[in-house]
C-alpha positions in Angstrom: 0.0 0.0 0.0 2.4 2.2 1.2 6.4 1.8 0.6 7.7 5.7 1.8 5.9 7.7 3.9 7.1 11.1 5.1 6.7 12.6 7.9 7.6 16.2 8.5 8.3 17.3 12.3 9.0 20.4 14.3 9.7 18.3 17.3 6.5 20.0 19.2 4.6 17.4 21.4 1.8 17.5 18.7 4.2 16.0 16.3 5.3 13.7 18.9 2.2 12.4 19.2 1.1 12.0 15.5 4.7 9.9 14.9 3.3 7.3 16.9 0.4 7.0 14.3 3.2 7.5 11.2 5.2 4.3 12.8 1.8 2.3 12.9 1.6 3.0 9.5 4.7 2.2 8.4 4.8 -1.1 10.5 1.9 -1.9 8.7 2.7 -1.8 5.2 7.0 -2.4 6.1 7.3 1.3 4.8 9.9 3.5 5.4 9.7 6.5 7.2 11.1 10.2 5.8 12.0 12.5 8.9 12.0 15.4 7.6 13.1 19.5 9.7 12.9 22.1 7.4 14.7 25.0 9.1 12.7 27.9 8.7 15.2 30.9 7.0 12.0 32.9 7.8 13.3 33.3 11.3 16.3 34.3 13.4 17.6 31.0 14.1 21.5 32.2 12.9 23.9 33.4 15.9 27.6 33.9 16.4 29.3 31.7 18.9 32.8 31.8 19.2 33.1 33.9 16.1 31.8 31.0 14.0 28.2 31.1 12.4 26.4 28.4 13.5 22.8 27.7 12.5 20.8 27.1 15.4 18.0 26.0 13.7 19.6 23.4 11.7 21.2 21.7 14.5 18.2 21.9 16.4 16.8 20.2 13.5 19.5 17.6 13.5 18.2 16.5 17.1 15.1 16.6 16.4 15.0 14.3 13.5 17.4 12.2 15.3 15.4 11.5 18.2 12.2 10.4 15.7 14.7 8.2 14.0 15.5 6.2 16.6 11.8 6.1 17.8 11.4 4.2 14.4 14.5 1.9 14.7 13.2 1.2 18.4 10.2 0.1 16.0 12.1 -1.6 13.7 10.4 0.4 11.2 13.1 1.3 8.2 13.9 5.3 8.7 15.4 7.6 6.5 16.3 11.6 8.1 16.1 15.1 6.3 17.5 18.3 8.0 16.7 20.8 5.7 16.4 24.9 4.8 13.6 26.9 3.2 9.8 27.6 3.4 8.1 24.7 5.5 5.6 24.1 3.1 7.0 23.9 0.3 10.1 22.8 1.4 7.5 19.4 2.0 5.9 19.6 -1.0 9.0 19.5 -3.1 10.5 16.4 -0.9 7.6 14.8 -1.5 8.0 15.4 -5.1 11.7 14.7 -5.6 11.6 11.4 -3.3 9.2 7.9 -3.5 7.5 9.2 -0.6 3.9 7.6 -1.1 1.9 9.7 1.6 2.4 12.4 4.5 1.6 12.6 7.9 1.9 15.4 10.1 -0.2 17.4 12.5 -2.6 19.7 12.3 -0.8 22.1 14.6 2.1 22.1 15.9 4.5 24.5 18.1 3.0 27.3 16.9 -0.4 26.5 18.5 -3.3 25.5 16.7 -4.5 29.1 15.1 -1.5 29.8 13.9 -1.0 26.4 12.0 -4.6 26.3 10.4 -5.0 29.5 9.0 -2.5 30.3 6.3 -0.7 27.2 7.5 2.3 24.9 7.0 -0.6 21.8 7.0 -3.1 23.7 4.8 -1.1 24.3 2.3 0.2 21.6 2.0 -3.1 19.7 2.0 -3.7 22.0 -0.5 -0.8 21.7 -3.4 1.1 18.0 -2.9 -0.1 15.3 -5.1 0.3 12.6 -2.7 -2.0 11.9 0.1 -1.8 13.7 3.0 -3.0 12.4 6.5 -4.1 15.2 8.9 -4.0 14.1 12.5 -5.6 16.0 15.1 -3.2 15.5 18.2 -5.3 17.0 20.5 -8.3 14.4 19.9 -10.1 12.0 23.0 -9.9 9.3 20.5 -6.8 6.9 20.7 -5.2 6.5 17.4 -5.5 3.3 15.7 -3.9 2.0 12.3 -4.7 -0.1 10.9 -8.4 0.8 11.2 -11.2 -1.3 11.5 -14.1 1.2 9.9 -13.2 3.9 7.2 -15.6 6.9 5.9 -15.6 8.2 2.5 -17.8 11.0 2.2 -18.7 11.5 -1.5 -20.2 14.2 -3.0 -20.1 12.8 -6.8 -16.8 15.1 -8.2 -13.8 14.2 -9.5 -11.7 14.7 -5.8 -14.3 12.3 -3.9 -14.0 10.0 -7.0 -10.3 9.8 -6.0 -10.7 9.9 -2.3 -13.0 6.5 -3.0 -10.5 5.0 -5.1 -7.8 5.9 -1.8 -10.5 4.7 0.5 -11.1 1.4 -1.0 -7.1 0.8 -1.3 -6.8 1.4 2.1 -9.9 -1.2 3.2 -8.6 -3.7 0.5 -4.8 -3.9 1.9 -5.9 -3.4 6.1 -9.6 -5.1 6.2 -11.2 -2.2 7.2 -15.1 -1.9 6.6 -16.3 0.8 4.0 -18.8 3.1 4.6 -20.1 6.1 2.4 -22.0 8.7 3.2 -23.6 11.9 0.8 -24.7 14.9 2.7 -27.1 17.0 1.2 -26.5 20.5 2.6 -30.1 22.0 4.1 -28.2 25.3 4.4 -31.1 27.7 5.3 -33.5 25.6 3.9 -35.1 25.7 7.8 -36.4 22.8 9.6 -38.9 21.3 6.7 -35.8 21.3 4.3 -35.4 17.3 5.0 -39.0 16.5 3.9 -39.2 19.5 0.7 -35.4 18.3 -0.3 -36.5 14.1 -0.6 -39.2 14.8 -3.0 -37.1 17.3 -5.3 -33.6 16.6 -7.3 -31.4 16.8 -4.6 -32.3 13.7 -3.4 -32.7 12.1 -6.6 -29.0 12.9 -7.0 -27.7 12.0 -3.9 -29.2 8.3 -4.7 -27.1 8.6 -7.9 -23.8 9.7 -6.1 -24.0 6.9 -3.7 -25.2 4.2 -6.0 -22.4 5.1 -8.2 -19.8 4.9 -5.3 -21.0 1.4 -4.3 -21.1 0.0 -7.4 -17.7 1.2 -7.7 -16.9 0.0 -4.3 -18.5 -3.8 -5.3 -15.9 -3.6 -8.6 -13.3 -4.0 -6.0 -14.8 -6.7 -4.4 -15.0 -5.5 -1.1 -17.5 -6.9 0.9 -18.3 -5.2 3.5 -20.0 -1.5 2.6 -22.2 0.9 4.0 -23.8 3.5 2.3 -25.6 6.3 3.7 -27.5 9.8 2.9 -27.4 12.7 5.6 -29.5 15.9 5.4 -28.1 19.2 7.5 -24.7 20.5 7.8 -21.8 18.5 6.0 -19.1 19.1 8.5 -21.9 18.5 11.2 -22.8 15.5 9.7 -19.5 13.8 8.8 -18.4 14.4 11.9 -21.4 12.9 14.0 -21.3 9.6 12.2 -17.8 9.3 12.8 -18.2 9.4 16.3 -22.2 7.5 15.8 -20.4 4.5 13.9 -16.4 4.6 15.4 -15.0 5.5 12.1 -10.8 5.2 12.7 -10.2 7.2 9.6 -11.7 9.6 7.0 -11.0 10.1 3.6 -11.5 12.9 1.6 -10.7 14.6 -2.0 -9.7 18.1 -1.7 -11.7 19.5 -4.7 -15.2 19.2 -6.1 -18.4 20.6 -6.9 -19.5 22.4 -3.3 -17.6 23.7 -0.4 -17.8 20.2 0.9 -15.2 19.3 -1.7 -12.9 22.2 -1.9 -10.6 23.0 0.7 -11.3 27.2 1.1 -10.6 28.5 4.5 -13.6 29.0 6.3 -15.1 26.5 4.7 -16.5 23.1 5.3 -13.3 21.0 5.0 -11.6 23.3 7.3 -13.4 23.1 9.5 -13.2 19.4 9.1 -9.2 20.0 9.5 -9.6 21.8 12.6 -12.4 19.1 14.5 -12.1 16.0 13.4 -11.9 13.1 16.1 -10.1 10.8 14.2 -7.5 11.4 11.5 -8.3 12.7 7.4 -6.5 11.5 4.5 -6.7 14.3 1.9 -6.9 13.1 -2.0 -6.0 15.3 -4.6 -5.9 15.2 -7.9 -2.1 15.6 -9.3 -1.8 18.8 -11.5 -5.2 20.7 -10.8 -5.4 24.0 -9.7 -5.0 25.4 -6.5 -5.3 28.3 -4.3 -2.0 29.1 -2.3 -2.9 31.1 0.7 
């Protein structure tokens, strides 16, 4: 499933947490693990000391990639470490690029607290631009993390980026065992509390049938057994979120782009907020070589 995955790391406790879930991962599928410090030149990490420049950041980089490393070899869990300088984000996204990394895992937040990581963030924008999967892990979640997981959620919402979250999600199931479940939300917005009962006798609930029938069948093409498919009326980060925690989902899996603020990934927007309250962690899908918006 996976052969490199990489995981980038400021050394924070909230990526101390969330390489616990990267080495599941990778002891999993016997993948290799990318530790990667990118030394932020955005910051005054350069001092003299004893009249030779030395880069603070870099060798505090250097231990902090060190100490991951050997939490992997104490896993036996192949490890490969990255010290490197530049813009965090990118700096990521062009390792992922450049390497055989397969997926990322990293935090939501990290040492620069949560607000400060989500808006206009190192894990947004990268969500946002690689063309790998990335997993977003929440570290500050009441849920133990578990890989490999027993139940994974695909919500679909019939575009091209949930088509390719679906084809991620049913990997996933097909190499761990997991259960598949789908579920289409159609958004009540301010349709008030009758919307349910106007919306299943119009088109948006003629459609929604579509969208999931089309996601099972593709599901059944696999030849996975074990599916659930389900359709949600009301808020779409609302609802994804409640039948994670309704159903004990371990893992969600999402495309980045499609037809409705469900599928895109704006700030602000549904997906975000996904980002920022999620119980259990996302995989993000996206589409290699589409557009997208670099905040």
């Amino acid at each position: 499933m996976y052969d490199h995955i990489l995981f980038p790391t400021d050394g924070s406790d909230p990526a101390e947490t969330v390489l616990e879930y990267a080495l599941q991962i990778a002891s999993e599928h016997t993948a290799t693990v990318h530790v990667l410090n990118v030394a932020d030149t955005g910051r005054d990490g350069v001092t003299r000391i004893r009249g030779e420049i030395t880069d603070v950041l870099e060798e505090e980089g250097r231990r902090i990639v060190e100490d991951a490393a050997q939490r992997a070899r104490d896993r036996d869990v192949s490890v490969v470490s990255e010290v490197l300088q530049g813009d965090p984000y990118r700096t990521i996204v062009d390792y992922s690029e450049q390497s055989t990394v397969d997926c990322i895992v990293m935090p939501t937040h990290g040492r620069r607290g949560l607000q400060r990581f989500l808006l206009g963030s190192v894990t947004e924008r990268v969500i946002n631009t690689a063309e790998i999967p990335v997993i977003a892990v929440n570290p500050d979640r009441d849920r133990p993390l578990a890989y490999p997981p027993q139940r994974i959620l695909v919500p679909t919402d019939g575009s091209r980026g949930a088509e390719l979250a679906l084809m991620e999600g049913i990997a996933v199931a097909k190499a761990t065992g997991a259960a598949l479940h789908l579920l289409h939300v159609v958004e009540t917005g301010s349709l008030g509390p009758d919307a349910r009962s106007v919306l299943k006798e119009g088109e948006s609930t003629e459609r929604a049938n579509e969208i999931v029938a089309e996601a099972t069948e593709r599901v059944e093409e696999a030849s996975l057994d074990v599916v659930t498919s389900v359709i949600e009326y009301g808020e779409p980060s609302k609802s994804i979120r409640n039948y994670i925690d309704e159903n004990e989902i371990d893992l969600a899996v999402l495309g980045t782009h499609g037809r409705t603020d469900f599928g895109r990934y704006v700030m602000g927007g549904v997906s975000a907020k996904l980002v920022r309250t999620s119980p259990v962690p996302v995989m993000w899908v996206r589409e290699p070589g589409s557009d997208s918006t670099d905040p």
